[in-house]
ROMARPA-933709 format. One record per residue (C-alpha): residue in three letters; z, y, x. Coordinates in steps of 0.1 Angstrom, whole numbers, padded with zeros to 4 digits, always signed. Last residue first. Example, Ala and Ser with C-alpha at 12.3 -4.5 7.8 and 13.67 -1.06 7.14 Angstrom:
<pts>
SER+0071-0011+0137
ALA+0078-0045+0123
</pts>
This chain:
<pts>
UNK-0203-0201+0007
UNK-0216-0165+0006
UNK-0250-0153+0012
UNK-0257-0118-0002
UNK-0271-0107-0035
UNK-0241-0125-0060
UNK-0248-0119-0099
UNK-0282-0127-0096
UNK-0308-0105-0120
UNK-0336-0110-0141
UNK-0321-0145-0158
UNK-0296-0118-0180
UNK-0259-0113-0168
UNK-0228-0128-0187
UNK-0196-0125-0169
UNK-0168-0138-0183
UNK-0141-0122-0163
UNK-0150-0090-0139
UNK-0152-0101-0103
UNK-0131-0091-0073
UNK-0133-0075-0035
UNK-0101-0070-0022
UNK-0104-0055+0016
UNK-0083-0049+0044
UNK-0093-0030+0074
UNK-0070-0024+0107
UNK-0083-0006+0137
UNK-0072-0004+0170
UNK-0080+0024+0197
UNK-0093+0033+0233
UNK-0074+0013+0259
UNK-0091+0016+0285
UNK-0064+0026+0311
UNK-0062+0059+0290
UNK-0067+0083+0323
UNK-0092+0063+0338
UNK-0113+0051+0308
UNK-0119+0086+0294
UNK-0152+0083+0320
UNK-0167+0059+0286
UNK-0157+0024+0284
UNK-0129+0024+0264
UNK-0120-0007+0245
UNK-0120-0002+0208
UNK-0098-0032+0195
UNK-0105-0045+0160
UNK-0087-0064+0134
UNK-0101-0073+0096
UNK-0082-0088+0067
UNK-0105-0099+0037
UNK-0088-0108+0005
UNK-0110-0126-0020
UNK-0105-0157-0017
UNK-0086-0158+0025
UNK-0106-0139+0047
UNK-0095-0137+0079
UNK-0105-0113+0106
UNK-0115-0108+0145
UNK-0132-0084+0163
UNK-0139-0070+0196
UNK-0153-0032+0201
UNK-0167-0018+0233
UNK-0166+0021+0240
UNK-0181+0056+0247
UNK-0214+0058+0262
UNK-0228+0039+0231
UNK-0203+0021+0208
UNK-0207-0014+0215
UNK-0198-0043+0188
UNK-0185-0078+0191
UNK-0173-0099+0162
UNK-0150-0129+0152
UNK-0145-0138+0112
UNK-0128-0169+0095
UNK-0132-0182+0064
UNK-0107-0195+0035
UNK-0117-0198+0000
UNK-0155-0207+0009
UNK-0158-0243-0005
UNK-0156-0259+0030
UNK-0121-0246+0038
UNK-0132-0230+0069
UNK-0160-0215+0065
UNK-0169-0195+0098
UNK-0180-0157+0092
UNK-0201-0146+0124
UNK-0196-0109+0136
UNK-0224-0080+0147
UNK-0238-0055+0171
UNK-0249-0018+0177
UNK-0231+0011+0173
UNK-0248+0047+0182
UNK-0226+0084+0179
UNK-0248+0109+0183
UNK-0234+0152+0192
UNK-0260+0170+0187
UNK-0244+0191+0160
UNK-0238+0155+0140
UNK-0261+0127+0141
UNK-0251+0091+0134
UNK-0266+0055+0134
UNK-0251+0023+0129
UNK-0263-0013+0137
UNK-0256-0045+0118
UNK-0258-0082+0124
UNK-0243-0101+0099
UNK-0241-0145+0107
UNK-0232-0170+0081
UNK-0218-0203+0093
UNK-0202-0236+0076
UNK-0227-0245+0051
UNK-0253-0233+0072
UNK-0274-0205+0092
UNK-0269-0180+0064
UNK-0283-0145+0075
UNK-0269-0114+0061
UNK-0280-0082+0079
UNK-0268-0047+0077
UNK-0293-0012+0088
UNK-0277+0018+0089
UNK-0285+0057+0091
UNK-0262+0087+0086
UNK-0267+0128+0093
UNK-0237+0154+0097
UNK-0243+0183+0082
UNK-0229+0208+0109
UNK-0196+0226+0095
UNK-0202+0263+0092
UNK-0181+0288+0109
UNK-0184+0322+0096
UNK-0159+0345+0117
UNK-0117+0349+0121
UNK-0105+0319+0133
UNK-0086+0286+0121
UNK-0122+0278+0114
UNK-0140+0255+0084
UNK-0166+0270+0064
UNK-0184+0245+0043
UNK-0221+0237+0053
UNK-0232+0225+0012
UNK-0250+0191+0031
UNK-0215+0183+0044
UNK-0226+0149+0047
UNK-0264+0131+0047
UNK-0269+0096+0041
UNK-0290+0068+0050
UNK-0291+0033+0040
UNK-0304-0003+0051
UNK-0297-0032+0037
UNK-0310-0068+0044
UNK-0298-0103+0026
UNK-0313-0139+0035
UNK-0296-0171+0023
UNK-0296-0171-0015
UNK-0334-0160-0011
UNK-0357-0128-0013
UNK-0327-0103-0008
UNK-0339-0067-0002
UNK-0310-0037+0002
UNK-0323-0004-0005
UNK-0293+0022+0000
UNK-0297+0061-0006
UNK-0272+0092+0002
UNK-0254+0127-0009
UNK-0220+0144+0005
UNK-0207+0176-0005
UNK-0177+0193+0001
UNK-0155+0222-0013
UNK-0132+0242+0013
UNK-0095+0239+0026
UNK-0078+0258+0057
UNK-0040+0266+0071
UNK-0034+0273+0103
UNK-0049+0311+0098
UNK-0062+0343+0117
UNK-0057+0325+0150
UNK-0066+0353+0178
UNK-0048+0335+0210
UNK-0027+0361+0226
UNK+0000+0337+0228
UNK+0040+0349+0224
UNK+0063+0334+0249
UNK+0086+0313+0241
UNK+0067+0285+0243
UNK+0072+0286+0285
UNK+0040+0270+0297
UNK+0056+0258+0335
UNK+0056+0271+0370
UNK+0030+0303+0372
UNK+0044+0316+0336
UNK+0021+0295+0320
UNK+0022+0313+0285
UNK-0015+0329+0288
UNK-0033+0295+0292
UNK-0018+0283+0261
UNK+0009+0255+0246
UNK+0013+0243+0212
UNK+0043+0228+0191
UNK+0044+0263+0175
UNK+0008+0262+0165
UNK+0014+0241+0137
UNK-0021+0228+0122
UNK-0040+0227+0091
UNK-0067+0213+0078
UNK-0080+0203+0041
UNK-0108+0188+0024
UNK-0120+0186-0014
UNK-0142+0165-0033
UNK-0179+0159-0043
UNK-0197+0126-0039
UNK-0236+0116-0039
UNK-0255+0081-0048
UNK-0288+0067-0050
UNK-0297+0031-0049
UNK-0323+0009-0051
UNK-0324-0028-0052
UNK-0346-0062-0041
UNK-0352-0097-0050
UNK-0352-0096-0086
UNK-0381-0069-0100
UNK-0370-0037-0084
UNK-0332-0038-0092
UNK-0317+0001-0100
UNK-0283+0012-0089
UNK-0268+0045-0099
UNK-0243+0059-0076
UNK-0212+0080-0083
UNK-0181+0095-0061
UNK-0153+0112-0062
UNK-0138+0124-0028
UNK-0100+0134-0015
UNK-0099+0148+0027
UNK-0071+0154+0046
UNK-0069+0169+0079
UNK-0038+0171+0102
UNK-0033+0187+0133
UNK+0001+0177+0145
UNK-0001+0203+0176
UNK+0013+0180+0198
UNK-0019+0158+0191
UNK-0040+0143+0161
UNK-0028+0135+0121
UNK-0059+0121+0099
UNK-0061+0117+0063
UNK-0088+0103+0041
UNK-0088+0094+0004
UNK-0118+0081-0014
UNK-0126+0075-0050
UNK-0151+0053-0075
UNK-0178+0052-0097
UNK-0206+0023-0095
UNK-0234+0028-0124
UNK-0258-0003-0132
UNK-0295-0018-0131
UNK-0321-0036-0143
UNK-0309-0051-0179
UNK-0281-0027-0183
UNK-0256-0040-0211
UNK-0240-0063-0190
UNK-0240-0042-0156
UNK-0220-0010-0175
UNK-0200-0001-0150
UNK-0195-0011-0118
UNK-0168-0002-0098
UNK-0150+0016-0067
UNK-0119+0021-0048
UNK-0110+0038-0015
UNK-0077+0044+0011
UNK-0078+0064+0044
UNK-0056+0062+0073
UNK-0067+0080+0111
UNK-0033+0083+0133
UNK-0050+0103+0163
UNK-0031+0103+0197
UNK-0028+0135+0218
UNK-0003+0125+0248
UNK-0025+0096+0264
UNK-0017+0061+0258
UNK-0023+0062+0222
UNK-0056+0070+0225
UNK-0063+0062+0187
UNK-0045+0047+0157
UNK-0067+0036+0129
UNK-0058+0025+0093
UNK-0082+0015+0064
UNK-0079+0006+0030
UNK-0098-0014+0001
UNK-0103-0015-0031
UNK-0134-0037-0045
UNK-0152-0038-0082
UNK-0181-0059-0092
UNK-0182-0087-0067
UNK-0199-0105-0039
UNK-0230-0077-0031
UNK-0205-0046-0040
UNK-0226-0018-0046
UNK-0205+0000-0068
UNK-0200+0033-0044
UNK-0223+0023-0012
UNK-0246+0047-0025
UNK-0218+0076-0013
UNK-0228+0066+0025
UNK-0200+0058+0048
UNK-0169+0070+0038
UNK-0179+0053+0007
UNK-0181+0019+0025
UNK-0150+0021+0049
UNK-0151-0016+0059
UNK-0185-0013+0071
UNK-0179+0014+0095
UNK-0151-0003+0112
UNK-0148+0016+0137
UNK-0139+0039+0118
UNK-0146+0074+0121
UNK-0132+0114+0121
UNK-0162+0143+0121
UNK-0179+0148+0151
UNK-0170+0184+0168
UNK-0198+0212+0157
UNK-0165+0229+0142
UNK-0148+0237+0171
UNK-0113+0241+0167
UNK-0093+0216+0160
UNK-0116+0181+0173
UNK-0122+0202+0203
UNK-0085+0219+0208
UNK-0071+0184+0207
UNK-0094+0166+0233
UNK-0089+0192+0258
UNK-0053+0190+0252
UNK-0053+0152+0257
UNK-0074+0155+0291
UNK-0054+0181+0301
UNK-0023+0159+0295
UNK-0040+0131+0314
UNK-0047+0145+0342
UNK-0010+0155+0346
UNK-0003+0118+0344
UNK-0025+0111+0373
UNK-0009+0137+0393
</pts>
């Protein structure tokens, strides 16, 4: 019985994230580690470095019979920050792509992305940002079951569905704008906060004949960077988002340990909650300029009884660098956020 909860449980989690398009739109956990998918400002602003790439894999309710396999990969930076006194341009990509359920729906998404970033005097910056790229869906309805083929003992497959899909296959044009202001009055304290708003040209996305819009999907977040000591740094962080009336709140924060004393090597742990939904517990290693994040999403919400509360993990891995011979005018630092 339990198992057969389960399975509805999956399929009703499929055929939402498939076909209704007031359904959230795919996440990370680790928001902060997916910084374009975030808010297009984020592109170039880079508070250790001047260029990062990064990439991001999720796998999610594994232990129920729709799982979703989230991967996405991103790039960006700066241009032109020794030859603007105030300010500089970040460009960069993403690529998202997400495979859910029996069905093997699949969405994959490519953006560009530019921000211009302007210093107000030296202790705080502006930024302004916006993407454009394509998105995709499509899924196989052969390796899906309906209400009208249960034949009373079992769905046979064989049988054909009355269900009126006028396509599996889907891609539009999308549009994604946002703004950062991060303030930094000392080598020790660093504060951002950003919004964003996605989809803002409503895309059409159904497998079904009609007009259905995607729901802009509306971003807030506020990061800290505090440095207690030599050895310790703490970043607090919450996360805000709106889609359709669906929400989707994050509170919480991880505490970077120096290990090697000159920075090189430092070591991360972290708790977050997901509202109504879940707990996430992280850990990471940072070794130069390689950052290796790992986080559990444990389950919290009513799903918790048919997935045993295991929700999802989540890998990030970041490269954050810095251009050779630097020279930057007395106006600006070339590091904004505490670091060792």
């Amino acid at each position: 019985m339990k198992q057969i909860f389960k399975h509805i449980a999956g399929c009703i989690m499929l055929l939402t994230a498939a076909f209704e398009g007031n359904a959230q739109d795919m996440h990370f956990s680790q928001y902060f580690n997916s910084p374009l998918l975030t808010n297009p400002a984020n592109t170039g602003f880079i508070p250790d470095g001047n260029y990062r790439i990064g990439i991001n894999y999720r796998n999610q309710w594994a232990s129920i019979p729709v799982p979703y396999k989230t991967m996405s990969a991103f790039g960006d930076f700066q241009l032109f920050r020794d030859r603007l006194e105030y300010g500089w341009l970040g460009i960069g990509g993403v690529v998202l792509r997400d495979v859910a359920g029996s069905g093997n729906l699949t969405s994959t998404k490519a953006y560009a992305s530019i921000a211009y970033h302007q210093l107000l005097g030296q202790s705080s910056l502006l930024s302004l940002g916006f993407n454009v790229g394509s998105a995709s869906k499509r899924v196989d309805v052969t390796k899906l079951t309906f209400g009208d083929q249960w034949n009373g003992k079992f769905f046979d497959a064989q049988v054909p569905t009355a269900e009126p899909f006028s396509q599996t296959k889907i891609s539009y044009f999308d549009m994604q704008v946002g703004m950062n202001y991060a303030y930094f009055p000392t080598d020790n304290i660093y504060v951002n906060v950003g919004v964003s708003a996605q989809h803002i040209n409503t895309p059409r996305e159904t497998f079904f004949a009609g007009n259905n819009e995607i729901a802009r999907r509306y971003i807030a977040f506020l990061n800290g960077s505090f440095k207690l000591s030599d050895r310790v740094i703490v970043n607090p962080s919450a996360y805000y988002a709106r889609q359709a009336g669906a929400t989707e709140k994050v509170l919480g924060g991880n505490i970077a340990y120096n290990l090697s004393g000159d920075g090189g090597t430092q070591l991360y742990g972290g708790a977050y909650y997901r509202m109504s939904d879940a707990a996430v517990f992280l850990v990471g290693y940072q070794l130069n300029r390689v950052k290796i994040m790992f986080s559990y999403d444990v389950t919290t919400s009513s799903l918790g009884q048919f997935n045993n509360r295991r929700g999802a993990y989540e890998i990030g891995i970041v490269y954050t660098g810095l251009y050779p011979n630097r020279s930057f005018t007395g106006a600006r630092r070339s590091v904004i956020c505490p670091s060792f």
